[in-house]
DOMI-869715 format. One line per 3 residues: number of its first residue (from 1); their letters; for each residue x, y, z of N, C-alpha, C. Coordinates in steps of 0.2 Angstrom, whole numbers. Example, Ala and Ser with C-alpha at 12.3 -4.5 7.8 and 13.67 -1.06 7.14 Angstrom:
! residues 2
1 = AS = 66 -28 39 62 -22 39 66 -16 39 | 64 -11 35 68 -5 36 64 0 39 $
***
This chain:
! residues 82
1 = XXX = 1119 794 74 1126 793 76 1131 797 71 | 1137 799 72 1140 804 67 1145 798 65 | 1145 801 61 1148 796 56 1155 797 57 $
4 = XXX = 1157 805 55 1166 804 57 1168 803 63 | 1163 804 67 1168 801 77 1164 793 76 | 1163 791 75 1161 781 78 1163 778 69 $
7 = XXX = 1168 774 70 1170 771 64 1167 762 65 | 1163 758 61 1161 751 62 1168 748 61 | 1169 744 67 1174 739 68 1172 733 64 $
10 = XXX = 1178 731 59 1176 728 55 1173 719 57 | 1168 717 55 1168 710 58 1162 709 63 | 1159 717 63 1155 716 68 1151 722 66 $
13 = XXX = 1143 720 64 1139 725 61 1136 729 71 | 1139 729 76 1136 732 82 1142 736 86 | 1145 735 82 1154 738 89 1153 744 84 $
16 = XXX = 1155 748 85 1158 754 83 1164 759 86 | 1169 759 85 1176 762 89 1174 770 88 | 1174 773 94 1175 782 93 1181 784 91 $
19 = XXX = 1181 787 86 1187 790 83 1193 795 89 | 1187 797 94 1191 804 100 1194 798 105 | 1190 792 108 1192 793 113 1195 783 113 $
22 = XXX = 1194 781 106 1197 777 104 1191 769 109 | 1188 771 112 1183 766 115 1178 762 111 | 1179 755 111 1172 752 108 1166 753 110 $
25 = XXX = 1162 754 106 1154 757 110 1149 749 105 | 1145 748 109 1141 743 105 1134 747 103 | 1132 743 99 1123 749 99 1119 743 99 $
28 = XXX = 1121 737 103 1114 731 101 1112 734 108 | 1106 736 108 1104 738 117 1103 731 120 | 1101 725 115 1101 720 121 1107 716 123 $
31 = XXX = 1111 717 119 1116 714 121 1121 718 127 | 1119 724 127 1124 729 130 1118 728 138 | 1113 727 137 1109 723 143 1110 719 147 $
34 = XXX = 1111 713 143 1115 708 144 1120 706 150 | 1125 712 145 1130 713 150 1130 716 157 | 1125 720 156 1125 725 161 1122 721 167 $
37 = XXX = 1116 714 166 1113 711 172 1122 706 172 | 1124 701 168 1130 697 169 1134 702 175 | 1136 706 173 1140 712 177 1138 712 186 $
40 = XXX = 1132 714 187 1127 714 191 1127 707 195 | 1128 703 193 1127 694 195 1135 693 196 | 1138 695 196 1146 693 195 1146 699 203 $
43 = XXX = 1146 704 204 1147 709 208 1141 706 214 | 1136 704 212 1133 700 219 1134 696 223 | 1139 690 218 1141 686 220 1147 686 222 $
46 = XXX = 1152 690 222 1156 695 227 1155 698 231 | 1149 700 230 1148 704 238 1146 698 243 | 1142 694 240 1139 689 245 1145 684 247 $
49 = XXX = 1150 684 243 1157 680 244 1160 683 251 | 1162 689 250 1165 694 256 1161 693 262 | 1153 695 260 1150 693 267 1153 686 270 $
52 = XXX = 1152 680 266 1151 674 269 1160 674 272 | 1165 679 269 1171 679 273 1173 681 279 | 1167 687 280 1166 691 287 1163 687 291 $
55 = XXX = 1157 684 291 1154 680 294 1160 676 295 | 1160 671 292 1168 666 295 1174 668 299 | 1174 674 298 1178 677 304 1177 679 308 $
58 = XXX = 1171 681 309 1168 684 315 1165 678 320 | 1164 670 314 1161 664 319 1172 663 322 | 1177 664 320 1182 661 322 1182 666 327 $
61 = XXX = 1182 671 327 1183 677 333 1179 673 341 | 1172 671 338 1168 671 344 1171 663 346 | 1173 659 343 1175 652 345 1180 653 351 $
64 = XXX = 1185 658 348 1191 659 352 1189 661 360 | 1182 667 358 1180 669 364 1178 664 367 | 1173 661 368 1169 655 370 1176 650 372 $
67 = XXX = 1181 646 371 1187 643 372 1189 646 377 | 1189 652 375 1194 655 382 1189 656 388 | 1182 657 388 1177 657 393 1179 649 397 $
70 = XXX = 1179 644 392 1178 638 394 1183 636 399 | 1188 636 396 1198 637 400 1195 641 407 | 1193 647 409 1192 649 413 1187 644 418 $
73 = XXX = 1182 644 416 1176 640 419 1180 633 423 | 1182 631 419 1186 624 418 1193 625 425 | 1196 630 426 1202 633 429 1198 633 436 $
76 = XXX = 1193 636 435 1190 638 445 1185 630 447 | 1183 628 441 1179 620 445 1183 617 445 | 1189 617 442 1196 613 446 1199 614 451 $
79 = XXX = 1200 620 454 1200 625 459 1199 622 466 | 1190 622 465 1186 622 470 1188 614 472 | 1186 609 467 1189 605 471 1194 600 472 $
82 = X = 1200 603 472 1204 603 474 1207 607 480 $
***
């Protein structure tokens, strides 16, 4: 690591701040792991969120349709006898 571009951020023997680009960089790989899988499980569980909101729109869309089937079906057996 070059010593004048990554300055150790005081309080923590694994942060090192880049002197260029002012970014905290970590150097523990398992902690930088860590994050990477939490990040991963945070982003699945959003994506599966969104799914489960599509889906539920997609079950209101078809209720609306099936409803309006029924209304009809219901209009002509009334119809007929009368």
């Amino acid at each position: 690591m070059d010593k004048n571009r990554y300055k150790q951020v005081d309080g923590s023997p694994t942060l090192f701040r880049d002197t260029q680009s002012g970014a905290i960089v970590n150097v523990n790989e398992m902690e930088v792991e860590r994050a990477r899988k939490i990040k991963a499980m945070r982003k699945a569980k959003a994506d599966e969120f969104e799914q489960v909101k599509e889906d539920v729109q997609q079950m209101k869309s078809d209720l609306t349709d099936i409803k309006s089937l029924l209304h009809r079906l219901a209009e002509r057996t009334w119809l007929k006898l009368y």
